[in-house]
N, C-alpha and C positions, 0 to 999 in steps of 0.2 A: 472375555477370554476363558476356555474350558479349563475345569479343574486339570493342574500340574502340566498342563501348555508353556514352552517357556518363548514360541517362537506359535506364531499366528499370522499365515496372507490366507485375505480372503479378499479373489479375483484383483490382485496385484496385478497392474500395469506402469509399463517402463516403454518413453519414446526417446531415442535419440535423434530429432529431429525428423521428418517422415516415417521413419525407421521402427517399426515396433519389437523390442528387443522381448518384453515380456508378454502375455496375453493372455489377463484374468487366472492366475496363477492361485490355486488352493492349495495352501498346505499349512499340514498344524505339526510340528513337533515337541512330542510331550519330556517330560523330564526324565532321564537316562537312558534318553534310548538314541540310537547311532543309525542314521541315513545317510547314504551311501546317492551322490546324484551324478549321473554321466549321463553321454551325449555327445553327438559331432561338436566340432568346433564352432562356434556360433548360433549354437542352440540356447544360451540364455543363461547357464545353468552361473557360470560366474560372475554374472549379473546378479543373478537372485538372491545368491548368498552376501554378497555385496551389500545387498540393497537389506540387508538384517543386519547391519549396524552402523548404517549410513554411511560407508561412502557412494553409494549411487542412491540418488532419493527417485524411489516410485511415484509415477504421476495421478495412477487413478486407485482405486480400490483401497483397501487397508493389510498394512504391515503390524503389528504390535510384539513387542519383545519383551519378557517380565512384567507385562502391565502396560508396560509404556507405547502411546500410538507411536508412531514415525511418522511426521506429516510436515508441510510446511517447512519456516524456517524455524527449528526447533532450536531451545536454548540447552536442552538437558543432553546432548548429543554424545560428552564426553561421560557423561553417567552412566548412557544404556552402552558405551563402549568397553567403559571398565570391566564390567558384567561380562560381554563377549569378548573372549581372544580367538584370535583370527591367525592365522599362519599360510603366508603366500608361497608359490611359485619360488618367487629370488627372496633371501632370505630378510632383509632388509634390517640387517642389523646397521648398529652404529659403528662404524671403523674406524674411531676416534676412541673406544672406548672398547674395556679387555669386557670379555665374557659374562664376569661376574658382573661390573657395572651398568652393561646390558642389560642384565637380568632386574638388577637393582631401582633401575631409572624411574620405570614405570609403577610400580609402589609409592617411592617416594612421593616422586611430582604428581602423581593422580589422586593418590590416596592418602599423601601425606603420613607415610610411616616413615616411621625412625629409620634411621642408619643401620643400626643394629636390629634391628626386626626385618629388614628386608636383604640384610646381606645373609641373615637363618633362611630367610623364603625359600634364597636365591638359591642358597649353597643345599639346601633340599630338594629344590626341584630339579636341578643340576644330578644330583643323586638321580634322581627319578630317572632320566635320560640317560642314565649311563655316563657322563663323561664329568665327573667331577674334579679330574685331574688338570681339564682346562680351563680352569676357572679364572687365571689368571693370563691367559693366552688372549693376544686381539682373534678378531674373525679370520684375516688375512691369512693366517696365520694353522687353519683348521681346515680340514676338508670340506667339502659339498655337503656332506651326510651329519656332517658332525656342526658346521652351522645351520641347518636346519635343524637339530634336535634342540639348539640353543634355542633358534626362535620358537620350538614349542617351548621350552622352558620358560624362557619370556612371556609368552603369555599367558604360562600356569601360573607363575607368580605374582599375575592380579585375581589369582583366585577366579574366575571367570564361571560364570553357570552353563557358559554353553561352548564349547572350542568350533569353529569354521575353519575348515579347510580346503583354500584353493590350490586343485592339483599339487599341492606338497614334493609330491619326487618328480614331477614332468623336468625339472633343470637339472638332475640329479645324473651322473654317470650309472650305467645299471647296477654295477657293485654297490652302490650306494643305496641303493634303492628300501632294499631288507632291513636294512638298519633303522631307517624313519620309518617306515610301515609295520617294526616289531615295537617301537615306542609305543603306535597310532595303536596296537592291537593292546598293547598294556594298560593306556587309558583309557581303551575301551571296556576291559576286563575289570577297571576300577569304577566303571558304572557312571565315567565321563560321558555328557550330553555333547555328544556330535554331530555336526553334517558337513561332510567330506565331500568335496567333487574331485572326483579322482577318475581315472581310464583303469585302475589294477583291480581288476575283477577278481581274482584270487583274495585279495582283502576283503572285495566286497561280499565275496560268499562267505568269508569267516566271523566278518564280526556286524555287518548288516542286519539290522531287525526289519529295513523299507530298504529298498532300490527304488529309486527315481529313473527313468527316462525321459530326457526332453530331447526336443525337436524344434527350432522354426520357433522358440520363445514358449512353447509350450509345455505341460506335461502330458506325454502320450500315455504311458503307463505308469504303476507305481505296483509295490507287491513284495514278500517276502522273497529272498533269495530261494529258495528250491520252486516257488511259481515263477519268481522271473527269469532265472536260469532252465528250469525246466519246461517251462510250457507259455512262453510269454505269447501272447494274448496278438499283438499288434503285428502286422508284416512290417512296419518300419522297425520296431523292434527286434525283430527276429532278423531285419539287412545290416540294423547294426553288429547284433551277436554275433551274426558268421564273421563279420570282418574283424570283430576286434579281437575275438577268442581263436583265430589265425595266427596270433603271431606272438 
């Protein structure tokens, strides 16, 4: 693994039975920097991310995350998890439990901190997000925008080296939208290691160091925001751009 690499596929492949989702996939993301990956629908791209902290295990090539391969049936699995926090689509909080002990659960049971060193975490990163006032509030209870900021708080609270993000606001009403995207831009300004799959190209131009495009389980392009936005290289790239920056 390259010095200050914290994420490493080299020619990663993914089959869903006949089906080749991924295909010899290269990519290195180093330490503090924020990749931005979009793509049609079923271009791969929430597979790949996926597939960097195992819940989807690659069939061919190599994954390594911190040092750690990703292969086989690993035992360290909830290790290199800890490490990465992840934040889906639907928020997947626990609705059994208020905000703060959301936040709290995973410290404890992973990491084995105290009660009181993970309710300081919680109630910090809570700050972070902006909504420290719901601390005590269930999810049910919270908007769209405002349980998604929980689940990034959640999984700032395992201290994580690198945040993944699937489509983040795609469930999100569009007023809600600004709100998790001005978090996403704040930890990124904090020099959090990200890789975002997101469709909000307005993000992507602001806080992107790499744009990714894939395609058909591939990467077609990749490139800083003023070449990928200005002059991208691919005609499949450039059929995306028109459509998606339409609307």
């Amino acid at each position: 693994m390259s010095a200050q690499a914290i994420i490493e596929a080299r020619t990663a492949s993914k089959w869903y039975g006949q089906f080749q989702a991924l295909k010899d996939i290269n990519l290195t993301v180093h330490k503090g920097e924020r990749i931005v990956i979009c793509g049609p629908s079923g271009s791969g791209k929430s597979t790949l991310i996926r597939c960097f902290n195992r819940l989807e295990a690659h069939q061919a090539g190599d994954i390594v995350v911190n040092g750690v391969a990703l292969h086989g049936r690993m035992s360290n699995v909830a290790a290199v998890r800890s490490n990465v926090g992840m934040v889906f689509q639907h928020f997947n909080l626990f609705p059994h439990m208020t905000v703060l002990m959301n936040c709290m659960a995973g410290p404890m049971w992973v990491k084995g901190v105290s009660v009181a060193e993970a309710r300081k975490t919680a109630l910090q990163f809570l700050e972070r997000v902006r909504i420290p006032e719901q601390a005590n509030k269930f999810p049910v209870q919270l908007s769209g925008g405002q349980q998604q900021r929980v689940a990034i708080a959640r999984s700032l609270c395992m201290k994580p080296d690198v945040m993944l993000f699937d489509e983040p606001t795609s469930a999100l009403d569009p007023e809600m939208v600004s709100e998790v995207l001005e978090t996403m831009t704040g930890l990124a300004r904090d020099g959090m290691t990200m890789v975002c799959v997101t469709h909000e190209m307005g993000f992507a131009r602001a806080v992107a160091d790499r744009v990714i495009f894939m395609d058909a389980g591939q990467i077609v392009e990749e490139g800083t925001p003023d070449a990928f936005f200005g002059n991208p290289r691919h005609d499949r790239t450039k059929l995306f751009l028109s459509q998606i920056l339409k609307h």
